[in-house]
C-alpha positions as CSV (number, residue, x, y, z in Angstrom):
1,X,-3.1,-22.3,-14.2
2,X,0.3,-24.2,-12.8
3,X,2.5,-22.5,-10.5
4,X,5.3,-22.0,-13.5
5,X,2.8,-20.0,-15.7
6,X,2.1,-17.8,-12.1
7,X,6.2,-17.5,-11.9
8,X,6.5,-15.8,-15.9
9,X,3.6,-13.6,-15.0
10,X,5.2,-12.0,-12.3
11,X,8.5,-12.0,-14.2
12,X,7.1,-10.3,-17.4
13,X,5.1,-8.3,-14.5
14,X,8.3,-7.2,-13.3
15,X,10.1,-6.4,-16.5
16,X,7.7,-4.9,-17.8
17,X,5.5,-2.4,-15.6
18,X,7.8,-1.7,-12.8
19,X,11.7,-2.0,-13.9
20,X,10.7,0.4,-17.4
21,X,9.3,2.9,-14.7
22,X,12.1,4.4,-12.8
23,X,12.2,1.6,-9.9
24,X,15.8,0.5,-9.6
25,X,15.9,-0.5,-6.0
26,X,17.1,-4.0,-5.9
27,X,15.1,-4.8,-2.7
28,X,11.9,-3.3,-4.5
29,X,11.7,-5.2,-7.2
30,X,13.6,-8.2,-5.5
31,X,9.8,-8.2,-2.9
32,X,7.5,-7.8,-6.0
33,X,9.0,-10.7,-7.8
34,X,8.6,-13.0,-5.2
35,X,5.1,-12.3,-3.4
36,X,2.3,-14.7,-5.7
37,X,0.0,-12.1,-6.3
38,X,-2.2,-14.6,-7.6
39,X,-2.7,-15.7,-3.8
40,X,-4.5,-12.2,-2.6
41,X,-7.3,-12.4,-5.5
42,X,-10.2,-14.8,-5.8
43,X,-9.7,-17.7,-7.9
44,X,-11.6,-17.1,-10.6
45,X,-9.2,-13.4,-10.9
46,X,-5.8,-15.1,-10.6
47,X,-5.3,-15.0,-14.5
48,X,-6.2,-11.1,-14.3
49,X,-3.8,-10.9,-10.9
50,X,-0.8,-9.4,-12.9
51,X,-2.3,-6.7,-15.1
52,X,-1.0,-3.1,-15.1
53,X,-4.1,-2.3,-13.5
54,X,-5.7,-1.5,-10.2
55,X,-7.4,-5.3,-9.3
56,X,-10.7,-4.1,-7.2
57,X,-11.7,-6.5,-4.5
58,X,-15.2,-6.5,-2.3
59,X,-15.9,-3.3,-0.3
60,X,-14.2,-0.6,-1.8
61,X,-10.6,-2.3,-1.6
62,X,-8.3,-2.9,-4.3
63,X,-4.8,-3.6,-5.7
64,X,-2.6,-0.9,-6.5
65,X,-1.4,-1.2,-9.7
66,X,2.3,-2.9,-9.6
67,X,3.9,0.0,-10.9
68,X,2.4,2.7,-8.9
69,X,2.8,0.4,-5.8
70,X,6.2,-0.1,-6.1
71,X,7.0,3.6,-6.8
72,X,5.8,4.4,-3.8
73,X,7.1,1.9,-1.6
74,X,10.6,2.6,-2.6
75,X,10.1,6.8,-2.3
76,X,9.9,5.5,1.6
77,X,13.8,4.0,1.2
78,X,13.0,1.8,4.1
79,X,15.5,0.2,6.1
80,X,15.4,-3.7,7.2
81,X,15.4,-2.2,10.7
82,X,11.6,0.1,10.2
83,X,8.6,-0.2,11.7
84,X,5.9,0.6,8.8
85,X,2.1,0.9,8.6
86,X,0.3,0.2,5.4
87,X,-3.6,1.6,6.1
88,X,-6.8,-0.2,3.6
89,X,-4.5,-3.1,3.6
90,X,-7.1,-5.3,2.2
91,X,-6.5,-9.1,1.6
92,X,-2.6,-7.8,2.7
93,X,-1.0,-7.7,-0.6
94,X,0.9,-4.2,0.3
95,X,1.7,-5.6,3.6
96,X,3.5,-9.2,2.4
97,X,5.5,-6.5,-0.2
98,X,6.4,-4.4,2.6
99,X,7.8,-7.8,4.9
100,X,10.9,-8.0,2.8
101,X,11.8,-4.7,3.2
102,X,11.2,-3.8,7.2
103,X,11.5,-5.6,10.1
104,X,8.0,-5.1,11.1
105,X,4.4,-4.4,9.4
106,X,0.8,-3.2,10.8
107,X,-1.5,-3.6,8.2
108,X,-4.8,-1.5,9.0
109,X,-7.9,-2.8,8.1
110,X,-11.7,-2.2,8.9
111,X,-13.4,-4.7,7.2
112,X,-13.2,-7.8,9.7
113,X,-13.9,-10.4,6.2
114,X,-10.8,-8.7,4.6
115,X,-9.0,-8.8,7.7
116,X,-9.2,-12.5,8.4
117,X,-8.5,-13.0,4.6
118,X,-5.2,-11.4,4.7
119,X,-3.9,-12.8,8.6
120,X,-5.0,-16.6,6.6
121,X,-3.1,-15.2,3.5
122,X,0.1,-14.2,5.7
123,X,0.3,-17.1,7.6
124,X,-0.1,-19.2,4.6
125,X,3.2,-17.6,2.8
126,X,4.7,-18.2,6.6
127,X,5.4,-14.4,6.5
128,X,6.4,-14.0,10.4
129,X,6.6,-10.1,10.7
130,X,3.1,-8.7,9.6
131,X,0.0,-8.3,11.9
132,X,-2.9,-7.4,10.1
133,X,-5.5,-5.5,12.8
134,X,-8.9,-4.6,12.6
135,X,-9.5,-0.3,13.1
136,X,-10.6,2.9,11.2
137,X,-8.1,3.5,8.5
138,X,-8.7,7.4,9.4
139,X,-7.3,6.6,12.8
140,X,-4.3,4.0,12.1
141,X,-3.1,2.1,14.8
142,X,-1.1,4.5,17.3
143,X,-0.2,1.9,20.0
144,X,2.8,0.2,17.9
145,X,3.6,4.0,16.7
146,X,6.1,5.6,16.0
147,X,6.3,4.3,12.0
148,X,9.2,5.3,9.8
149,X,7.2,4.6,6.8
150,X,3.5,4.9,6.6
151,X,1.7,4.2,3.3
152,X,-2.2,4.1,2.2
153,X,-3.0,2.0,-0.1
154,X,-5.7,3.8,-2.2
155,X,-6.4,7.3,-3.2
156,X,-7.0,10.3,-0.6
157,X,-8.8,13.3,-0.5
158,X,-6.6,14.4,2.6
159,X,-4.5,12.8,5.3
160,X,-5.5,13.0,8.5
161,X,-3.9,14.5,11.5
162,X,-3.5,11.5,13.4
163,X,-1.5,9.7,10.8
164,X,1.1,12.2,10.6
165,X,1.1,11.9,14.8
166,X,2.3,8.4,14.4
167,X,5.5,9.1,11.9
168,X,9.0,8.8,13.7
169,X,11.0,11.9,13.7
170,X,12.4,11.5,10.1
171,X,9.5,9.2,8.8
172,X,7.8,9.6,5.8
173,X,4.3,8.8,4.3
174,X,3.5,8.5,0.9
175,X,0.2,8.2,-0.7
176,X,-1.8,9.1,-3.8
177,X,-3.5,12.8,-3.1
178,X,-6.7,12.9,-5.3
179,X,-8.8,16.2,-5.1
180,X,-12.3,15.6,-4.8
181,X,-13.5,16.5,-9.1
182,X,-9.9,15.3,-10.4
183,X,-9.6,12.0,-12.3
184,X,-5.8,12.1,-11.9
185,X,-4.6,11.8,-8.5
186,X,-0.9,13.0,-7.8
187,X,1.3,10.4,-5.7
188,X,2.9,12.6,-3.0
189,X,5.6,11.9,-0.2
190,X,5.5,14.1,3.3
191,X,8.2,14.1,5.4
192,X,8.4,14.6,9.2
193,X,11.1,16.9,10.9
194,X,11.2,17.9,14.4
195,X,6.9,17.6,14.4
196,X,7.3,20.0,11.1
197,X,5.3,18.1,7.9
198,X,6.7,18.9,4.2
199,X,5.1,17.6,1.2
200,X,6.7,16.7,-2.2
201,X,5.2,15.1,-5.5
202,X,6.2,12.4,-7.2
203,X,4.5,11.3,-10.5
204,X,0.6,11.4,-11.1
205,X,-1.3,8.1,-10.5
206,X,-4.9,7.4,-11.6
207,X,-5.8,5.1,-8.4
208,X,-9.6,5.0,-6.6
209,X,-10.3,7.1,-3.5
210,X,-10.9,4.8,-0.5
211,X,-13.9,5.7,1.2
212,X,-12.7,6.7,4.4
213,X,-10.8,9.2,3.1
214,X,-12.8,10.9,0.8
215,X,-13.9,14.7,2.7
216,X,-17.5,15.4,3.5
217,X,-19.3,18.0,1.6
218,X,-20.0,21.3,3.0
219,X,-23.4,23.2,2.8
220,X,-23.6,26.6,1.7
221,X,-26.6,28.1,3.5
C-alpha cells in the first residue's frame, strides 16, 4: 500500500471517527491527522491500522481506538508549554500524538521489546521531544514529575497512588476506569487541587484492561 492510500486513510480516519464525535480542538485533530499510524503496527496490520477499533499489539498492549484516544487527550486541554506522561505507551503511538501538543513527553513502558520499538519509531518520524523509558506502569516515572497531563493508555481497574503524586498542582489524568465484571469501561478525568483529587466522567468506552492495573482478588476465609 503507497504512502497516498496511507494519507486518505487517516483523512477518512479523521472525518469520520473522531471530528462526528465531539472533538473540535483544532490541535487534536490537527496531531491525529498527521502521525502515520500505519508506522506503529506490523506490516502485515497496516491495512487494518485505521479501523475504529482498538488495534492489539504483542503483550497485552494495544491501540486505543482513534476516537476514544483523541477524546481523551483533548479532556487534558494541554498547553504547548506541559510536561505529560502517557503510561502502557507501547510501540509510542499515544506518545508521537501527544508531541504536537506539549513540549515534552515520557512514555512509560515495561516491556523492553516495545520500548526499543517505539524510541526506533520516534526517532524515525524525527519527533525530538519524547523519551520512551523502560519502568512499572503502576509506578510511572516520578523523576521528570510534576506532569500537567497524565494519561494511560488502556483500561484500569484503579489508579494508583503514586500516579496521582506525580500531577502538577492543576494537572489532570484521564483514563478509562473499568470495574473488574463490567464490559463497558467509563473514560474518567481527575483533577488535582492543592493535593485534593476530584473525579469526573466523560463518555463510556469499551477499551481492554492493561494488566498491571487490573486489582488482585481477595480471599474470603
Amino acid at each position: 500500500m503507497n504512502d497516498m492510500r496511507f494519507v486518505t486513510l487517516r483523512k477518512a480516519m479523521v472525518d469520520s471517527q473522531i471530528r462526528p464525535n465531539k472533538v473540535i480542538d483544532d490541535h487534536v485533530i490537527e496531531a491525529f491527522s498527521i502521525v502515520p499510524r500505519e508506522l506503529f503496527v506490523n506490516r502485515q496490520m497496516q491495512e487494518m491500522a485505521y479501523i475504529d477499533e482498538d488495534i492489539h499489539l504483542s503483550g497485552g498492549r494495544f491501540i486505543i481506538e482513534a476516537m476514544v484516544m483523541a477524546r481523551m487527550v483533548q479532556a487534558l486541554k494541554l498547553a504547548p508549554s506541559d510536561n505529560v506522561m502517557c503510561i502502557g505507551a507501547g510501540n509510542g503511538y499515544g506518545a508521537a500524538i501527544l508531541s504536537y501538543l506539549a513540549a515534552s513527553v515520557i512514555a512509560v513502558e515495561t516491556r523492553i521489546q516495545m520500548v526499543e520499538k517505539a524510541q526506533q519509531i520516534v526517532a524515525g518520524l524525527d519527533i525530538g521531544n519524547v523519551a520512551v523509558v523502560k519502568s512499572r506502569l503502576q509506578d510511572g516515572y516520578p523523576s521528570e514529575a510534576p506532569y500537567q497531563g497524565i494519561i494511560i493508555e488502556g483500561g484500569v481497574e484503579y489508579v494508583p497512588q503514586a500516579l496521582f503524586d506525580q500531577l502538577s498542582d492543576g494537572g489532570h489524568l484521564v483514563c478509562v476506569l473499568r470495574p473488574r465484571g463490567l464490559d463497558v469501561g467509563e473514560a474518567m478525568i481527575w483533577h488535582k487541587r492543592s493535593d485534593y483529587v476530584t473525579a469526573k466522567a466523560l463518555f463510556t468506552a469499551q477499551v481492554p484492561v492493561l494488566d498491571e492495573f487490573k486489582l488482585k482478588p481477595k480471599f474470603a476465609f
